[in-house]
N, C-alpha and C positions, 0 to 999 in steps of 0.2 A: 418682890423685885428680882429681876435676871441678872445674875454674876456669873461671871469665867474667873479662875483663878488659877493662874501658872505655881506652879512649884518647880523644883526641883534644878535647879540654874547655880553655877557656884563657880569657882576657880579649880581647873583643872588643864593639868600638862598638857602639850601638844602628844599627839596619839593617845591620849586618854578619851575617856566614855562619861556619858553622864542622861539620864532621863528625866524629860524632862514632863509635867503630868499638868494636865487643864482639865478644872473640877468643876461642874454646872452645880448652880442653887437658884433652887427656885425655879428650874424649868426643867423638864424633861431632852435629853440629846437625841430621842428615839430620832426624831424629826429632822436633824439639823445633819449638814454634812460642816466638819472641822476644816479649819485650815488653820498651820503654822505658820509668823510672819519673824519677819527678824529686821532691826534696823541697827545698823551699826553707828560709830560717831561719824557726823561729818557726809551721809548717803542715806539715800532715800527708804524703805520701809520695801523689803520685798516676801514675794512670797518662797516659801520653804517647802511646803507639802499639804496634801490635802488628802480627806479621807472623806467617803459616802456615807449618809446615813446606816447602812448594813455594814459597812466594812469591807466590802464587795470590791471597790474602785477607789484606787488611792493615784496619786499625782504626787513628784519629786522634783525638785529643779534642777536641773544638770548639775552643779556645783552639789550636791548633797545626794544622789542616786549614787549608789551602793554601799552610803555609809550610814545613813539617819533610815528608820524605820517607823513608821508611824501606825499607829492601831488604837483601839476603842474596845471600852468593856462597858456598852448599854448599863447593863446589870448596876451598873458601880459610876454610871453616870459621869463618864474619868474616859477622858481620850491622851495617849498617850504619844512622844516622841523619843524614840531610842536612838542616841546621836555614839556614834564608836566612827574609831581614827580623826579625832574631833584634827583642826587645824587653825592655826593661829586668827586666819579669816573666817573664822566662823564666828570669834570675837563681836557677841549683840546682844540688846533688848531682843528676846522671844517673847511675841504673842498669839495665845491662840484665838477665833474669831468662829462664831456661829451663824451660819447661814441656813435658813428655816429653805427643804427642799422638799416636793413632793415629790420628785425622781429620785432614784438610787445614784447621783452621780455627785461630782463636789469640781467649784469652779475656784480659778486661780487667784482671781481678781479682787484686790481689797474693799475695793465698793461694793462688790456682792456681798457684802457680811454685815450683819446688822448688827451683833452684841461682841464685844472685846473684852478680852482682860487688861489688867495694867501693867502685863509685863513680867520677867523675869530675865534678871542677866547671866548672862553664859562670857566666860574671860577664859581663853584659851592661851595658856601664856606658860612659858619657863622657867 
């Protein structure tokens, strides 16, 4: 069977950091370009970042470009999100989604993604 599994989600202060880590079993990531989604209470499920099969090409959402960081370690089958000067709205279910690409590129859109995790919560709070 193919599982994503988020880690790494907790309570932490506004301007705090925290990373957050999506672990493949059962499949290989060689193939799949990542993307991060987040859905808060009460709004819709959007996208956060996205990363190519290589690592080559990655995508941010205006709200999160210069502060979350996203990358991938093949090796360790482990694509990762590094969230710093976190903000009270960033407060959401994170999940990460695998999309099987034969390009080196990664798309925004949640329907492109075939396999999901179930989440991790991020509480950005004082």
């Amino acid at each position: 069977q193919l599982h994503l599994v988020e880690s790494g989600g907790g309570l932490v202060q506004p301007g705090g950091s925290l990373r957050l880590s999506c672990a493949a079993s059962g499949f290989t990531l060689d193939y799949y370009a990542i993307g991060w989604f987040r859905q808060a209470p009460g709004k819709e499920r959007e996208g956060v970042s996205c990363i190519s099969r290589s690592g080559g090409s990655t995508n941010y959402a205006d709200s999160v470009k210069g502060r979350f960081t996203i990358s991938r370690d093949n090796a360790k089958n482990t694509v990762y999100l590094q969230m710093n000067s976190l903000k009270p709205e960033d407060t959401a279910v994170y999940y990460c989604a695998a999309d099987f690409r034969l390009v080196d590129v990664c798309r925004s859109g949640e329907k492109d993604y075939d396999y999901w995790g179930q989440g991790t919560q991020v509480t950005v709070s004082s």
